[in-house]
C-alpha positions in Angstrom: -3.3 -45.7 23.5 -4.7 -49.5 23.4 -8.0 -48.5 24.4 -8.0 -45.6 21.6 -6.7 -48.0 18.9 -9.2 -50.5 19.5 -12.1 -47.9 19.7 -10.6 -47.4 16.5 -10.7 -49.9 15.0 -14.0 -51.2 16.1 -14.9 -48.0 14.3 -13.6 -48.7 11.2 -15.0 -52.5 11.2 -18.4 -50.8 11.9 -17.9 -48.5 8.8 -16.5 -51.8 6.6 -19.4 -54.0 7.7 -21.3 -52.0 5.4 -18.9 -51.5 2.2 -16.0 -53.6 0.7 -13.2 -55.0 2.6 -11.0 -54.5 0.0 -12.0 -50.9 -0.9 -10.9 -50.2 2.9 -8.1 -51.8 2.7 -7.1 -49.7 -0.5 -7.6 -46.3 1.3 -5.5 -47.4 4.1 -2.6 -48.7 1.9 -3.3 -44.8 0.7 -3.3 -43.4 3.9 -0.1 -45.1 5.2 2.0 -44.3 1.8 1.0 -40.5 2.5 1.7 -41.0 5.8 5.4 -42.3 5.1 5.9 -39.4 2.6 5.1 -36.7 4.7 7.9 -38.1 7.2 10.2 -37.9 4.5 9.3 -34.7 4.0 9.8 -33.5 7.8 13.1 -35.3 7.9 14.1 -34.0 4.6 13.7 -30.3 6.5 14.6 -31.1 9.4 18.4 -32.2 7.4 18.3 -29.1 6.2 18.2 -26.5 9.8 22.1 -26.5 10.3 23.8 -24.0 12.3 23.2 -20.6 10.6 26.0 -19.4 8.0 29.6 -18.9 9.7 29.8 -16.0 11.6 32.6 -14.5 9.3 29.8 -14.5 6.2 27.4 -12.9 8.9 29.6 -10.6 9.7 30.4 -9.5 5.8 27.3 -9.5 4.9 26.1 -7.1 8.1 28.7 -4.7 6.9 28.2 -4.5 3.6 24.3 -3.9 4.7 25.0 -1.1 7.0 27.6 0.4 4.7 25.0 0.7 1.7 22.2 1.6 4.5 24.3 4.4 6.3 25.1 6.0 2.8 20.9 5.7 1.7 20.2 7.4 5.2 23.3 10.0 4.8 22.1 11.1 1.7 18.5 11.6 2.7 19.1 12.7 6.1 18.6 16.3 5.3 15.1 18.1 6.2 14.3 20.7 4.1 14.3 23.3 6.7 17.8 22.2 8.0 18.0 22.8 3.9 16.3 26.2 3.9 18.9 27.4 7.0 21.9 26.2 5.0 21.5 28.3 1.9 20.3 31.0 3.5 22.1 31.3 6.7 20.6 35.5 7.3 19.4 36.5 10.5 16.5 38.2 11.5 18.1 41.8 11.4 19.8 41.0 7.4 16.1 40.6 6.5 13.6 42.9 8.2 14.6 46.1 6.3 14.9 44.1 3.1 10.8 43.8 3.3 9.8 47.1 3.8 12.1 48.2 0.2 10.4 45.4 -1.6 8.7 46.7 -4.9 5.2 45.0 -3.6 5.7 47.3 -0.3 6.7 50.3 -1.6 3.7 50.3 -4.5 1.1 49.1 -1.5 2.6 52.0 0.4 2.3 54.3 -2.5 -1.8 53.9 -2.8 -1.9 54.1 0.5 -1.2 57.5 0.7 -3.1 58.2 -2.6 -6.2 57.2 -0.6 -5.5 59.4 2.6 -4.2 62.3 0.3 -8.1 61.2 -1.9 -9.5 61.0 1.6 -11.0 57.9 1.6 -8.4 56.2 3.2 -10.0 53.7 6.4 -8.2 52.9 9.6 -8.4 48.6 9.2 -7.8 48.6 13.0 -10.3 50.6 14.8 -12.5 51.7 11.8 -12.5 55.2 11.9 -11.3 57.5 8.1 -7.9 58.7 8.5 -7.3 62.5 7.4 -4.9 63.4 5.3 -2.7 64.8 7.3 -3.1 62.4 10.2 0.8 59.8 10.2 -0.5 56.5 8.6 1.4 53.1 8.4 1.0 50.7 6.5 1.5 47.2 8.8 2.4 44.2 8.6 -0.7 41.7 10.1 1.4 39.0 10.5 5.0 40.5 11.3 8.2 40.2 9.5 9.5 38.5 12.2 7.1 35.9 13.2 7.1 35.1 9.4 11.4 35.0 9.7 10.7 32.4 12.6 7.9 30.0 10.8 9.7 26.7 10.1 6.4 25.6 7.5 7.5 28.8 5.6 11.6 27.5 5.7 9.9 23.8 4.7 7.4 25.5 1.9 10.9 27.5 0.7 9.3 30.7 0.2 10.7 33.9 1.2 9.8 36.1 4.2 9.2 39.0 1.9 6.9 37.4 -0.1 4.5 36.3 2.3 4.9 39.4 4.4 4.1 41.9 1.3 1.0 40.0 0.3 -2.1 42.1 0.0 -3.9 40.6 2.8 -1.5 41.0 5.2 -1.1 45.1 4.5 -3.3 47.3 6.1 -3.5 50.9 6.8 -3.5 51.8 10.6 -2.5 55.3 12.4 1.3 55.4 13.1 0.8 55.7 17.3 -1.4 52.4 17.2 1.2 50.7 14.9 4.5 51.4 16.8 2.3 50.4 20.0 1.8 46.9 18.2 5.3 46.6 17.3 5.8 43.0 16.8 2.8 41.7 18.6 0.6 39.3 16.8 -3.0 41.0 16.5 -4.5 38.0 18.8 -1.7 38.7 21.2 -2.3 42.4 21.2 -6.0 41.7 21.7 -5.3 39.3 24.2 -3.6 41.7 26.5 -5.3 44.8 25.8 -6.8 45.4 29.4 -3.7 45.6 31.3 -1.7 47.6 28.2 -4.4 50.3 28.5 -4.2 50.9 32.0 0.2 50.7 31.5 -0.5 53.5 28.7 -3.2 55.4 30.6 -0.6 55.6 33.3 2.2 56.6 31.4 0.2 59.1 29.7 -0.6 60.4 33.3 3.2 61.1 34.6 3.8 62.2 31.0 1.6 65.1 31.7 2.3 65.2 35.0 5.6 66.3 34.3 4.5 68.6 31.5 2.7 70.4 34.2 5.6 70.7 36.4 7.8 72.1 34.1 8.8 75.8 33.2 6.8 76.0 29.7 3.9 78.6 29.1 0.3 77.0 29.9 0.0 77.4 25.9 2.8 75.0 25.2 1.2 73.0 28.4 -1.8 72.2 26.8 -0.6 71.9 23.4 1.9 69.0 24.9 -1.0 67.4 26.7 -3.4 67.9 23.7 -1.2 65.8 21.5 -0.3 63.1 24.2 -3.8 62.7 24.8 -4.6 62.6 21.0 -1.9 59.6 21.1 -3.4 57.7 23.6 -6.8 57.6 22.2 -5.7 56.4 19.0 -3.6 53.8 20.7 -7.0 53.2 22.7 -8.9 53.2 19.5 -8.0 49.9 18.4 -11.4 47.6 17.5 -10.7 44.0 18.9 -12.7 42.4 16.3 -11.4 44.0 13.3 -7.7 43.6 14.5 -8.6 40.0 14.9 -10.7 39.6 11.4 -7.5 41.2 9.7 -5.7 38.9 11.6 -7.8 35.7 10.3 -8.0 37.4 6.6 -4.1 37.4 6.5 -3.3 33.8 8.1 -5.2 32.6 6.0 -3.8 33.6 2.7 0.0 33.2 4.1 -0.9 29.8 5.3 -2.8 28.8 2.0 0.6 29.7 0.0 2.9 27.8 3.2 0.5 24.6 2.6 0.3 24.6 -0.8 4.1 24.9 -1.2 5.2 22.5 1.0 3.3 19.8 0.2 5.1 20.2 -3.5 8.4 20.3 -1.9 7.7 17.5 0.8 6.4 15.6 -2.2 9.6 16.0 -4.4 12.0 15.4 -1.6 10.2 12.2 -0.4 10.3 11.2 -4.4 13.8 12.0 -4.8 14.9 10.5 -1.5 13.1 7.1 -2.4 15.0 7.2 -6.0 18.2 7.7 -4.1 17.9 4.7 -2.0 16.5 2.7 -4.2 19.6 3.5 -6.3 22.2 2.9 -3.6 20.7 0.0 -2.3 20.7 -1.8 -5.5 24.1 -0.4 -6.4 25.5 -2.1 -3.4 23.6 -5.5 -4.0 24.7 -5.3 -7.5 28.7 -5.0 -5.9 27.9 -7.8 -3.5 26.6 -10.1 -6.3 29.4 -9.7 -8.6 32.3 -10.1 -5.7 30.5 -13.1 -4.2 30.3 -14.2 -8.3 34.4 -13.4 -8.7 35.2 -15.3 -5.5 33.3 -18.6 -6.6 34.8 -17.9 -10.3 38.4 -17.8 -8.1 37.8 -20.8 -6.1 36.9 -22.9 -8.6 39.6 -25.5 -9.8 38.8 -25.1 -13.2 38.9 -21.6 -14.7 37.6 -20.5 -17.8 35.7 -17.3 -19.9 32.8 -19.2 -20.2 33.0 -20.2 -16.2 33.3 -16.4 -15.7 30.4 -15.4 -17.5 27.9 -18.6 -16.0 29.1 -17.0 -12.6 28.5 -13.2 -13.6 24.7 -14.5 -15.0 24.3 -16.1 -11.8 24.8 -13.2 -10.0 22.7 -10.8 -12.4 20.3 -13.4 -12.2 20.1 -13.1 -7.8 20.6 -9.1 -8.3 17.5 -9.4 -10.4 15.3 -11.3 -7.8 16.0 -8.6 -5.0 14.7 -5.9 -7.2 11.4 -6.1 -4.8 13.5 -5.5 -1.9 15.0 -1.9 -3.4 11.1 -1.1 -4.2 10.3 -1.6 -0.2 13.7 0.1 0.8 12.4 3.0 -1.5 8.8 3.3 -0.1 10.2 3.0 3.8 12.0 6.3 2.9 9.1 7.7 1.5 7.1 7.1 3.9 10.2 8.4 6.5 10.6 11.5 4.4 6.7 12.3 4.8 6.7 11.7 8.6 9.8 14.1 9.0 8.8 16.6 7.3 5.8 16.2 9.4 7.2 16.6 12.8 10.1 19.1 10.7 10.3 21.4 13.8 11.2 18.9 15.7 13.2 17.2 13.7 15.4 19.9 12.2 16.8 20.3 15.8 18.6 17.1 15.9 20.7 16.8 12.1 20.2 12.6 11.9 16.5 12.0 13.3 15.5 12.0 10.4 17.3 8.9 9.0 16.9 7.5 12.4 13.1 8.1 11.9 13.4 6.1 8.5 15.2 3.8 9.9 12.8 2.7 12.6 10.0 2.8 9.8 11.8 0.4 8.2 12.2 -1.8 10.8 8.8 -1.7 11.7 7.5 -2.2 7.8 9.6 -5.1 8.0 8.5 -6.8 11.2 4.5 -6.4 9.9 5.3 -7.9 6.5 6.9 -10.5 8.2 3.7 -11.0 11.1 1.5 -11.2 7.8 3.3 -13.4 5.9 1.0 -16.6 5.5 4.5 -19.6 5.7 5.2 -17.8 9.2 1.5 -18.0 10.4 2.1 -21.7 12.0 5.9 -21.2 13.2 5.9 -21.1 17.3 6.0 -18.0 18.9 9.2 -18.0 20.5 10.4 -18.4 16.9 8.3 -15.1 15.9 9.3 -13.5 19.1 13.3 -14.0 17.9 11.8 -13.2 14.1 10.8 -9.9 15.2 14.0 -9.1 18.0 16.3 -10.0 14.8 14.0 -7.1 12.7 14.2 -4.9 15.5 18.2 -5.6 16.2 19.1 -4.7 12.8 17.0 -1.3 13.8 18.8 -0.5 16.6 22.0 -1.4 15.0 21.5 1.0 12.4 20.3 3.5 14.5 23.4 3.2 16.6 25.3 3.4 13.5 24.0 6.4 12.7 25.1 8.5 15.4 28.2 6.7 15.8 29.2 7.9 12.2 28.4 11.6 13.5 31.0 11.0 16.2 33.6 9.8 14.2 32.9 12.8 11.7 33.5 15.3 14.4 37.0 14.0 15.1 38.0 13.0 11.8 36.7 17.0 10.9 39.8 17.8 13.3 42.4 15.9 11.3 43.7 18.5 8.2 42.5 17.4 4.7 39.4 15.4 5.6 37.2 18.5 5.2 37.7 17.9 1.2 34.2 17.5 -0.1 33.2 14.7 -2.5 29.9 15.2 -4.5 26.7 13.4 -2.9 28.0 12.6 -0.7 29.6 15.0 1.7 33.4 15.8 3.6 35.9 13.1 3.5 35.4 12.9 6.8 31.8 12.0 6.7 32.2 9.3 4.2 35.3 7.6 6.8 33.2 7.9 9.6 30.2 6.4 7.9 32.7 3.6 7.0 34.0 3.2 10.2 30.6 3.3 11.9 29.2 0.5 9.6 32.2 -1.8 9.8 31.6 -1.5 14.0 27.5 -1.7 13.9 27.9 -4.4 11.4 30.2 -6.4 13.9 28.1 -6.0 16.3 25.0 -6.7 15.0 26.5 -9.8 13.2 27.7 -11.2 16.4 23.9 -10.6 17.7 21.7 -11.5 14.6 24.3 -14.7 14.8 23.1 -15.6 18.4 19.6 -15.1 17.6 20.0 -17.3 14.0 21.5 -20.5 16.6 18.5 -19.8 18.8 15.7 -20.0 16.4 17.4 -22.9 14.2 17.5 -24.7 17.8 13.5 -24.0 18.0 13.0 -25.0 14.7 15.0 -28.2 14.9 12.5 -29.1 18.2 9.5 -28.4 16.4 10.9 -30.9 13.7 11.3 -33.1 16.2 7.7 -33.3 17.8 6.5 -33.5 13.8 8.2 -36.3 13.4 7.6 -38.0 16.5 3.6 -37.4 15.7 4.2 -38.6 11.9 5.6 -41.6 13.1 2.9 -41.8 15.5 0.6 -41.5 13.2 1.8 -44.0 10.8 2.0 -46.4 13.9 -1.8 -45.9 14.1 -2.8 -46.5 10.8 -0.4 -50.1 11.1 -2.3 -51.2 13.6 -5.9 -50.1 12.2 -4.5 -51.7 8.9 -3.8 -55.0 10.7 -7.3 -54.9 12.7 -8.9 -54.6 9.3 -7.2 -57.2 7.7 -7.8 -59.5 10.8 -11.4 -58.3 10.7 -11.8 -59.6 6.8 -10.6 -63.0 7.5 -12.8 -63.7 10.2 -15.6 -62.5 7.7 -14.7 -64.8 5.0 -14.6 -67.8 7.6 -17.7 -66.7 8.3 -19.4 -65.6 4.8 -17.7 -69.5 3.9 -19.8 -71.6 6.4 -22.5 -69.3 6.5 -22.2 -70.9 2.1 -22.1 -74.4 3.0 -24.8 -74.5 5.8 -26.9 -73.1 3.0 -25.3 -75.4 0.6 -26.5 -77.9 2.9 -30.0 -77.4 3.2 -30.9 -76.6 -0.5 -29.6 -80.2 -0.7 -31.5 -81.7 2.1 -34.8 -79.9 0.4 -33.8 -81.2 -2.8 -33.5 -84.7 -1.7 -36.7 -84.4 0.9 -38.3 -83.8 -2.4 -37.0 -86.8 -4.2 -38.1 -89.3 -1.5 -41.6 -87.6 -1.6 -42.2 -87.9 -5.3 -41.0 -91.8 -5.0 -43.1 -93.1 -2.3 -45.8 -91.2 -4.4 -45.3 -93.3 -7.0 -45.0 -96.5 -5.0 -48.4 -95.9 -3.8 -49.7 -96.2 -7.0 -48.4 -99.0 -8.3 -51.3 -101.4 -6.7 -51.1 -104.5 -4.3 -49.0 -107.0 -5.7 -46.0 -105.6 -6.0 -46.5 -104.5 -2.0 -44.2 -106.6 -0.6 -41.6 -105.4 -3.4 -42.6 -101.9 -2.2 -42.7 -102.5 1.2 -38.4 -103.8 0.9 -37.7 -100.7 -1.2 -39.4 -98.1 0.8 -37.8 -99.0 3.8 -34.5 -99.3 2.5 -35.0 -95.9 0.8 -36.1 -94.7 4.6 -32.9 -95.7 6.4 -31.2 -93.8 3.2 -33.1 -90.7 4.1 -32.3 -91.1 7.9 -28.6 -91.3 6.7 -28.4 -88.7 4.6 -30.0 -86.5 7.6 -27.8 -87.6 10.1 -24.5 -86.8 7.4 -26.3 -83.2 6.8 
């Protein structure tokens, strides 16, 4: 430290050799006065870390959070094929013959037979005419079942019927090759053609086999064996490439409408579920402000109408600078209601993913805002480590209390009377449990968020510490360089003084060499008889000169 503040300061005297002193000293004096503000500064916050807020306001406020959170989630939990399968709970077998009587099926069906009765009516499948008095069908590409089971169709809310009956996905084939389809996709039936064939070829072997064995004439025989022949080559018929062109021709058209249609919905539910939380978290804030606003008004020993109206401003005034927080809460849940409507399959299979799935997206928006935030750029990591473990706490705490409020639905569902519905909302039941589930995750998370608060105030308090301890530091340096400095001017002004009067000195001795000059000129040319008179004066004026050289 010596050997650095002397480097110093020889540094500094270097730098003032060339400049003024004084201007030096000025921006040290500037320096230093900096120096001692910023410590008051650093104390000033370091005063301020105290022991986070009392765990009882912790634990209020946690509740009051998860409350308002579990109600936003409850509300929006709902995919819209878990949606679609409420109002319209119908099986398979309730909707399979409601298809083929559909007007769009019955007119199709209707110019189908126009065309075979016209005969120009074409087989789509294997490309050959189809006589008139050959059985046609008129199938379905895509079947009426595999449209029943698509969960994008439940998500898009469109019907089975509609999509089934569309033009694309009608085409003509001959009845044996149809019921042979069945329910098979085209690509499936395609797919498994070789080993189908040689099932059917054998089939159609013992079928005649035992027509041959039998006690029918050999007229009947053949006529038997004629038409299960004639059945198996149509079944055989069947052109791989144009079952699966009629196959890409209808998928495409279904899964246009499926796309198109569920992108609307998925829009307008992730719209409506952002307004909803947005609505319900500021509803709650807007509770918490006033009740925290009546409890000051309460406590305070003077009470008047004008007190409770400063303390009712004061609270609109904080419910007013939150507003940005209901705008994030509303675009976490639009960006959860996209994301499960995404993976809707999935997520339909478990009823609260999908608030669980907005939950953790709002954990996570939260934990990025706060890694980007420029103030929390220079804070330690350990303190950005605890940052982010309190953002992903109050996740898992909500998480928790999601399913937790489930449980305590299904046994409150048992109790008579809590099955009365309340609109919005849901069963008495549900809104108890979602109660009860907040008021335990709240605890909980209160008790932990608390722990972590004491932990990072502690780190906080430490890095105060080593600020001030290099402030002081600091200001320790400049001192000393301050006192070099000054202690480096005097020495100069000894020196710029005697440095004055040695010249001071011999301008004088000059001056006077000068004098003594120009008078023993003169005596010179005065002449001889006054030589003796000269002679006395010029060497009393010599010893004066040898005097004055000796004082100077």
């Amino acid at each position: 430290m010596a050997n650095k503040n002397a480097n110093q300061s020889m540094e500094i005297y270097n730098i003032e050799a060339e400049f003024d002193f004084e201007v030096m000293e000025g921006v040290l004096s500037k320096q230093l006065e900096e120096s001692f503000s910023d410590l008051e500064l650093v104390e000033k916050d370091r005063a301020t870390i105290s022991n986070p807020d009392s765990l009882g306001k912790v634990v209020l406020d946690e509740v009051w959070k998860q409350f308002g959170n579990q109600i936003g989630l409850d509300m929006t939990n709902e995919t819209l094929i878990q949606k679609y399968d409420r109002e319209y709970p119908e099986q398979y077998k309730d909707i399979a013959d409601s298809v083929m009587i559909d007007k769009r099926y019955k007119d199709a069906n209707k110019a189908m037979k126009e065309q075979q009765k016209a005969g120009i009516l074409k087989d789509e499948y294997t490309g050959r005419d189809l006589r008139p008095n050959e059985k046609a069908n008129l199938d379905h590409v895509v079947s009426r079942k595999e449209l029943f089971e698509n969960q994008r169709r439940k998500q898009a809310n469109l019907d089975v019927s509609g999509l089934a009956n569309k033009e694309e996905n009608l085409k003509p084939t001959n009845e044996n090759l149809n019921k042979s389809k069945k329910e098979k996709s085209n690509k499936e039936y395609v797919k498994t053609r070789e080993a189908r064939e040689k099932l059917l070829i054998e089939e159609n072997g013992k079928a005649n086999k035992k027509v041959d064995e039998s006690n029918m004439s050999d007229v009947d025989k053949r006529l038997i064996k004629e038409k299960n022949d004639r059945y198996l080559n149509n079944k055989l018929a069947a052109d791989d490439d144009l079952m699966m062109q009629a196959d890409k021709e209808a998928r495409k058209a279904i899964n246009k409408d499926i796309r198109v249609n569920a992108a609307k919905e998925v829009g307008k539910k992730a719209g409506k579920d952002a307004l909803k939380t947005m609505a319900i978290s500021a509803l709650f804030t807007l509770l918490k402000e006033i009740m925290n606003g009546l409890i000051r008004f309460l406590k305070a020993k003077s009470k008047s109408f004008n007190g409770f109206l400063s303390e009712m401003r004061d609270s609109m005034k904080s419910f007013f600078t939150k507003i940005i927080s209901f705008v994030q809460k509303g675009a976490s849940t639009l960006i959860g209601t996209i994301v499960s409507e995404i993976l809707g399959p999935i997520v339909s299979l478990f009823k609260k993913l999908a608030s669980l799935i907005k939950q953790g997206i709002s954990s996570v928006r939260d934990a990025v805002n706060y890694l980007r935030d420029k103030k929390n750029k220079s804070k330690p990591f350990t303190v950005k480590v605890a940052q982010i473990g309190k953002i992903i706490t109050v996740g898992l705490v909500g998480g928790s209390a999601i399913f937790l409020g489930e449980v305590f639905e299904k046994f409150l569902l048992t109790i008579p009377g809590m099955q009365i519905e309340i609109p919005l909302i849901g069963t008495l039941a549900n809104m108890i449990g979602l109660f009860l589930s907040s008021l335990v995750s709240g605890l909980v998370g209160a008790i932990m968020l608390n722990l972590i608060d004491k932990f990072i105030a502690k780190k906080i308090k430490e890095e105060k510490d080593q600020q001030i301890i290099g402030k002081k530091n600091g200001i320790m340096n400049l001192q000393q360089v301050q006192l070099t400095v000054a202690e480096d001017r005097v020495v100069a002004l000894k020196e710029n003084a005697m440095s004055k009067i040695s010249e001071n000195h011999a301008l004088a001795k000059d001056i006077m060499q000068q004098s003594l000059n120009k008078i023993f000129d003169d005596n010179h040319a005065s002449g001889s008889k006054n030589k003796n008179t000269i002679t006395k004066n010029q060497s009393e004026l010599l010893q004066m000169q040898k005097d004055l050289e000796g004082l100077l």
